[in-house]
N, C-alpha and C positions, 0 to 999 in steps of 0.2 A: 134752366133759365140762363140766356146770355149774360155774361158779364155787361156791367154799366161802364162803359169809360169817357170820362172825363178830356173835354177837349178844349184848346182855347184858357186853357184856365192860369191864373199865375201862382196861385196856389199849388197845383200841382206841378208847375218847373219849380218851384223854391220847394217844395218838399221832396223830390227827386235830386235837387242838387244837395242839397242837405245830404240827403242819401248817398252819394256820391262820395262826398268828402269822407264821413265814415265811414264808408267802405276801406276808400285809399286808409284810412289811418288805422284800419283794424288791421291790415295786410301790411304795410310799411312803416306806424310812426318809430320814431319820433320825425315829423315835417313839420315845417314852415308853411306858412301862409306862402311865401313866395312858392316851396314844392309844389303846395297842392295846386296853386293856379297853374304852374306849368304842366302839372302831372294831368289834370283833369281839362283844361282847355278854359276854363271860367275866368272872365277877369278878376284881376287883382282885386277890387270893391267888392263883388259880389263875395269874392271869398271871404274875404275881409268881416262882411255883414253875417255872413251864414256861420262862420264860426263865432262871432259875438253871442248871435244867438246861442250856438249849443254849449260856448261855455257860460253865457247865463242861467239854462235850461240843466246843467251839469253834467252833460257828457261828454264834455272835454274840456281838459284841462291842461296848462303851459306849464312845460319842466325842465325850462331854461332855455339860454342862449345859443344858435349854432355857429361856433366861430371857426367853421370849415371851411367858407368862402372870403372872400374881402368886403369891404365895405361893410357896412354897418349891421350887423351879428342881426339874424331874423330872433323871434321869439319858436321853439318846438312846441309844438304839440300831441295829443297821444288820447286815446278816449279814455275817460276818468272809470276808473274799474269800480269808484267807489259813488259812481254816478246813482246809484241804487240798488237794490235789493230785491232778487227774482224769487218766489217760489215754485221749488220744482217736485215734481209727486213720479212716482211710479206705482202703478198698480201689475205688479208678476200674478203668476198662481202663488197661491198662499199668502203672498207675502205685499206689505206695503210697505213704501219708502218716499218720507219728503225731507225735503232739504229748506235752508233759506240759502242763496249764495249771491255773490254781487257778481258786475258783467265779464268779470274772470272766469267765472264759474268755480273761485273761492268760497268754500263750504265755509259757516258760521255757525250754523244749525242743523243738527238732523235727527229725524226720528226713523225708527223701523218699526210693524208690529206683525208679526205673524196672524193668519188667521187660520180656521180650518177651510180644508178643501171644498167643503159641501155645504158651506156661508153663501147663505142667498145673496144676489145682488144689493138688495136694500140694504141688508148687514155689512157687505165691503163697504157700501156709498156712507153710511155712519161711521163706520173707523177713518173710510181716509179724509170725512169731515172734521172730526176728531184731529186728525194729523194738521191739519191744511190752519185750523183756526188757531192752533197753538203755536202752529208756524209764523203766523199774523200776530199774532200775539207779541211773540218774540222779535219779530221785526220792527213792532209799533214801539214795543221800546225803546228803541235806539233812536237817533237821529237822521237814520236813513231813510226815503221816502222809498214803498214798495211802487214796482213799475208792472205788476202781472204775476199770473201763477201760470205754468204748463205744466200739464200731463201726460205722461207716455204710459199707455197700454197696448198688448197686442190683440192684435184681428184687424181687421177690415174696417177703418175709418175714414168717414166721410168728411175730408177739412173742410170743406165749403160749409158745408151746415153742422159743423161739430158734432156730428152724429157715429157711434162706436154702432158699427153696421152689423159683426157679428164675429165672437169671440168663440172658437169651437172648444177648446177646453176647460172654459166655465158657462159654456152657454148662455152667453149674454146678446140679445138682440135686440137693436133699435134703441139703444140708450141716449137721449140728449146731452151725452157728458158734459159739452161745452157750457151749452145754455146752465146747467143745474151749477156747475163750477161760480159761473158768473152772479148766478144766482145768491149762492152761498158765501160765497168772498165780497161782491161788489170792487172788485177787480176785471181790468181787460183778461178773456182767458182763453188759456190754448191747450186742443189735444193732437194729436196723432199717433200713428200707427208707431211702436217702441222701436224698431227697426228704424223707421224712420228719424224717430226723431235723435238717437242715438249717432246716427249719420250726420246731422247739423250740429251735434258735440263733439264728434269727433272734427269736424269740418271750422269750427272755431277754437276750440280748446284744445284737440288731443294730437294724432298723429300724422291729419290729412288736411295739415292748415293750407299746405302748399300746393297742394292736390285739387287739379279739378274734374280727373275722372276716377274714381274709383266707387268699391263694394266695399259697402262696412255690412258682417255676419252678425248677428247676436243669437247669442245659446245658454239659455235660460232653461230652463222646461219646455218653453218654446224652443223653435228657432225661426227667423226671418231674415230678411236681406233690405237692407236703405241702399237706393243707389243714389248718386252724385255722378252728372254726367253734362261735360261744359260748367262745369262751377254751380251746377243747379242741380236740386234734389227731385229723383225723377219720378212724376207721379203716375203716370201712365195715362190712357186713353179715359176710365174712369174714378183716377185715384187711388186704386189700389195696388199699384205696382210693387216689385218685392217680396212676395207671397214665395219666396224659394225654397221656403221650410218645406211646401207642400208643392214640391213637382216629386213627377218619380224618380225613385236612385233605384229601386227595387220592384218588379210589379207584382213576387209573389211576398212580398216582405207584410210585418205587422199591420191591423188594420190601423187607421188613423181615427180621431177624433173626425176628421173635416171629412170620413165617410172614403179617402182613398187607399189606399193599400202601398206597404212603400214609401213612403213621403221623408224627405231629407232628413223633417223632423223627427220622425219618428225611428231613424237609423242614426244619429247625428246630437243629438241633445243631450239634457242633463240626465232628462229621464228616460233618455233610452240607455246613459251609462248606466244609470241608477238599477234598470232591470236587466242589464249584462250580470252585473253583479250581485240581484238577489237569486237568479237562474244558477248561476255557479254555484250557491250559498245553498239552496234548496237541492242541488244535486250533490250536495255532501263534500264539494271538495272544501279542502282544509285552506283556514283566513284568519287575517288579524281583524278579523271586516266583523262588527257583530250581527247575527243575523237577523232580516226585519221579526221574524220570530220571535225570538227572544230578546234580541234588543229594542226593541222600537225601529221607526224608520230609518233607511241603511240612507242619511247625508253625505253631500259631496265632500265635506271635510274628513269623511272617518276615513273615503276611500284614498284622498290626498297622502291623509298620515298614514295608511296600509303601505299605499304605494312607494312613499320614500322610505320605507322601510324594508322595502325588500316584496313586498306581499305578490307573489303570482295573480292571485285574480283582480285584483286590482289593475294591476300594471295590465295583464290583458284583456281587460274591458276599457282600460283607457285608451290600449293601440288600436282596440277592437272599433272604437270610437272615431279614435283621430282619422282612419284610413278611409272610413263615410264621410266626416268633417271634408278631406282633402278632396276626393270626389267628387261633392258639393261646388267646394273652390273651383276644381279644377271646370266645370262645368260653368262657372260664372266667368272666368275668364277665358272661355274659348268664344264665349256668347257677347259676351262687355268689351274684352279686350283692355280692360283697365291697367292707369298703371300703379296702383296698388290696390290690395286686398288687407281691409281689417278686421279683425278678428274679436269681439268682446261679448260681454256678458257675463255671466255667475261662473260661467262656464270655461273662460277663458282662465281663470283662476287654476287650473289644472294643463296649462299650457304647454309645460315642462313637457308633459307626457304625450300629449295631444299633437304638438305640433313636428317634432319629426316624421310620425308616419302620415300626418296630414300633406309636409311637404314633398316627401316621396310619392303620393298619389299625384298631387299638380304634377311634378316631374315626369310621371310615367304616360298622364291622361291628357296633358293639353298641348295642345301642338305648340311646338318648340317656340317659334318664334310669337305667341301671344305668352307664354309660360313665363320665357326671360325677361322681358318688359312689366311684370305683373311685380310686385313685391308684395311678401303677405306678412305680416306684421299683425304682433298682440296689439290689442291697446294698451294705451297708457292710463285712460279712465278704467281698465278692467270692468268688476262689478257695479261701478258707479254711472257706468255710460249709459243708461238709460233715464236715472235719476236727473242726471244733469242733463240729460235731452228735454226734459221739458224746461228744465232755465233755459236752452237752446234755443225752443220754439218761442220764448218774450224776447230772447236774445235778436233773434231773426226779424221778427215783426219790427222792434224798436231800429235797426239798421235798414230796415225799409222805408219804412211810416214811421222817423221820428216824433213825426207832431204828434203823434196819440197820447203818448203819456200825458203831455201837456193838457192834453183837452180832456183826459178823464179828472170825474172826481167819484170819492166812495160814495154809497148809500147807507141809510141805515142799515143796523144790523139783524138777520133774521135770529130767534131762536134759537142758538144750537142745537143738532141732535144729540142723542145722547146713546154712545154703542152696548150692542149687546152682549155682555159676558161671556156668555156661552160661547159665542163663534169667535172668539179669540182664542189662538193658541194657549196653551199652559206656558209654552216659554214668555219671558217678559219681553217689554218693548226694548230698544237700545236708547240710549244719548247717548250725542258724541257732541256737547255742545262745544264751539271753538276751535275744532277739528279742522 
């Protein structure tokens, strides 16, 4: 269905100028009323009006005088970080993760909880309800008004209709996440692809504030690709752009979940380090790594602490890793041509060992002059960039469309579900409240 747009309207110049101005102030403050009119084109009044509004509305706030120029010292400005309170959720394989954080993407709150692998849909949709309402919870306490929840899951999501179109390693298809979120909260809510939205985190919060063209990686269990290209996150011809977990690197390589053989993903991730190293383990060479046999499942952490100890199979399922990793890169930047490349996820967490022979492959693979222009950088969100991608996606919407907060109000409250024991891991949940 075509987009509806609005013409003729004054409501939509004042709520795009609005837009404007926080933009300029996410990127620049602390300004003046006087900057922003010069910066943005808008007369003085109008500016004058539209910030009244949003520091009445509380997304911006004055934090003194600029006595840089002469004459009579303007008042700065800056958007108020403690303007409200986003909820952000991640759904990984196994694993769930929500946050409460304000427009910093300053953590207050957060939960984690393991599930098992083979927890039917309905079962994750109960835990991370569980998470989502505790989070509300925690935030109804305070004095901060909540402005939205987002969610970041991977596969194939459809933003327009908040529809999770189809997730090949849990087998999820045609899920209404949005709609059920909105449902369940009576909040405005947001999902996208974790790739993606990990890319609008890092693109306000993390490494690539300055940046308007680059590839943000994530390598979870998964892996995918958010791109940013011209200062915009790039959705493709039908929204699903970014799928580079699953191009080929290899075409006699592992089969994949998504049915191809070869796929970044599955030469490149967490779980493909994960079975480097129980393949080692089972063919009897010797490790500090315990084996999934006998110890239980072989985690990213046991192989971390192998490796800085010295441990061979570790260290070479991690190089074994980094050098697909690089690959991958190097393949995005002969294609993007960006000029940086970031790197996060669970998986980034093991970077140490990852990224020198990830950066000798770009070096070797991508033509010189897209290679040097390219910078590939850890995140700074590491593990947490996907989490805080859904604060991202209330983040994004609200610097757009700021009137929506304003116009929403909650509803009453449904029922809680109530999860089911059995599909929770045995390890416990986390708090990190204040974190």
């Amino acid at each position: 269905m075509p987009r509806q747009f609005r013409t003729g309207d004054q409501a939509l110049v004042r709520e795009l100028n609005r837009s404007i101005l926080l933009q300029r102030l996410r990127v620049h403050a602390p300004l003046s009323r006087a900057d922003l009119a010069a910066a943005t084109g808008l007369n003085k009044t109008t500016v004058s009006n539209l910030i009244d509004e949003l520091i009445a509305e509380g997304f911006v706030r004055e934090v003194g005088h600029d006595a840089s120029g002469g004459g009579r010292p303007g008042m700065l400005l800056e958007i108020d970080p403690d303007g409200g309170w986003i909820i952000g959720g991640e759904i990984s394989i196994g694993r769930i993760a929500v946050v409460v954080a304000n427009l910093r993407a300053t953590i207050a709150w957060r939960r984690e909880m393991p599930f098992n692998k083979e927890a039917t849909q309905e079962t994750v949709l109960v835990l991370l309800e569980t998470l989502l309402r505790q989070a509300k919870e925690f935030a109804q306490s305070s004095d901060y008004r909540l402005l939205g929840v987002g969610v970041a899951i991977p596969g194939l999501v459809d933003v327009r209709s908040g529809v999770l179109v189809f997730e090949p390693n849990m087998g999820w298809r045609d899920v209404p996440l949005r709609d059920w979120l909105a449902s369940k909260l009576r909040l405005p809510a947001f999902i996208d692809n974790d790739a993606n939205a990990a890319a609008l985190a890092e693109r306000y919060f993390g490494a690539a504030q300055d940046i308007d063209d680059f590839a943000y990686v994530v390598a979870n269990i998964g892996l995918g690709a958010g791109l940013v290209i011209g200062g915009q996150l790039f959705a493709g011809a039908s929204g699903y752009a970014g799928e580079a977990g699953h191009t080929t690197i290899d075409p006699d390589g592992p089969l994949c979940r998504c049915g191809n053989r070869g796929c970044w993903e599955r030469m490149a991730s967490q779980r493909a380090l994960i079975e480097r190293v129980d393949h080692a383990l089972q063919a009897g060479l010797p490790s500090l790594i315990p084996s999934s046999v006998n110890g239980g499942d072989i985690t990213l952490q046991a192989i971390l602490d192998a490796a800085r100890q010295g441990d061979t199979v570790a260290r070479q399922a991690l190089k074994e890793t980094g050098t697909y990793l690089g690959i991958g890169i190097a393949n995005l930047v002969n294609l993007l041509n960006p000029q940086m490349v970031v790197f996060g996820g669970s998986l980034s967490l093991a970077h140490e060992f990852l990224m020198p022979a990830a950066r000798q492959e770009v070096a070797d693979r991508a033509l010189s002059e897209l290679g040097c222009a390219a910078r590939i950088v850890v995140s700074p969100l590491e593990s947490d960039a996907c989490v805080l991608g859904g604060v991202a996606l209330v983040v994004h919407d609200i610097l757009r469309q700021p009137h929506l907060v304003r116009r929403t109000r909650e509803l009453p409250e449904p029922e809680p579900a109530q999860p089911d024991p059995a599909a929770v891991s045995p390890r416990a949940s986390i708090s990190l409240e204040g974190r």
